[in-house]
N, C-alpha and C positions, 0 to 999 in steps of 0.2 A: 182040282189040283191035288193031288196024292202028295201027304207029307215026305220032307224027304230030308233025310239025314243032315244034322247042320242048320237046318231052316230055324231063325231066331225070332223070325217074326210069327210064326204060328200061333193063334189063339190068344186068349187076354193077357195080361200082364199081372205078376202075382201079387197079391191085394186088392187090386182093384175089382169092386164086385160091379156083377151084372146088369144089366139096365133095371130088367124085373125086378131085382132083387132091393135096386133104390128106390123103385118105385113104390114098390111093399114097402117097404122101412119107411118110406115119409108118408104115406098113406096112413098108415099107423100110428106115427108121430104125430100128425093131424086129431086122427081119431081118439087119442086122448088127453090132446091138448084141448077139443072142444067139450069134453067131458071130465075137468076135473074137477069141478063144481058136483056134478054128481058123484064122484067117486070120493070125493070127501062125506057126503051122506051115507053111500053107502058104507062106508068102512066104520061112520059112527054106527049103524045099524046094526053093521057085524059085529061087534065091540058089544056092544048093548049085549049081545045072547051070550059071547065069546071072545073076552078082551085077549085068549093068548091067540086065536084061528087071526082074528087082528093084527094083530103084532108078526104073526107067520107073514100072512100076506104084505104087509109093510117091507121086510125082511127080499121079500120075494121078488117086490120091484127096485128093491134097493140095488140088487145084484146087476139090474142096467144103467143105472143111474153111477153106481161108483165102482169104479175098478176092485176087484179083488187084489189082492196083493199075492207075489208069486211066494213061493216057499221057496226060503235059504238056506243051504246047507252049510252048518259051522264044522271046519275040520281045524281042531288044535293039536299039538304034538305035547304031550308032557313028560318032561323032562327032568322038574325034581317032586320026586314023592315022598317028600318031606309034609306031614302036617301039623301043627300047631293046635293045640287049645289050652286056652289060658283060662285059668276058674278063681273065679273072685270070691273069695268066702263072702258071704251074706251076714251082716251084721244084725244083730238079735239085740232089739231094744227092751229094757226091761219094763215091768209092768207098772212100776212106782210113779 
């Protein structure tokens, strides 16, 4: 059947991933859910030679584990450029 102009139902729906694609992901979710006993050794191991390469990698799996946060753009208008500084003499206690 030749796509054809208009047709809504063509192909997956957006977000939704692939079978493959789920398959892989819990496959792998798997694979290091039955290895995190080891991978707590390892990383004291790597720690032991290279407490920052440690810390990198920590860093590294963290990035699937928690959401990055998006960047915000602040736009202000300013309006009055009026600045203020007010100076407090410094009181000078004497040496007696």
């Amino acid at each position: 059947m030749a796509f054809e102009k208009g047709n809504n139902h063509a192909g997956s729906r957006k977000g939704i991933p692939n079978k493959t694609t789920a398959e892989i992901r819990d496959a792998f979710e798997m694979l290091l859910h039955d290895n995190l006993d080891n991978m707590k050794v390892w990383l004291s191991d790597v720690a032991q030679e290279d407490p920052e390469r440690a810390l990198n990698i920590i860093v590294k799996m963290a990035e699937f584990i928690v959401p990055k946060l998006q960047r915000t753009e602040l736009k202000a208008e300013v309006t009055d450029k009026t600045v203020v500084i007010n100076l407090i003499p410094k009181r000078i206690e004497s040496e007696n």
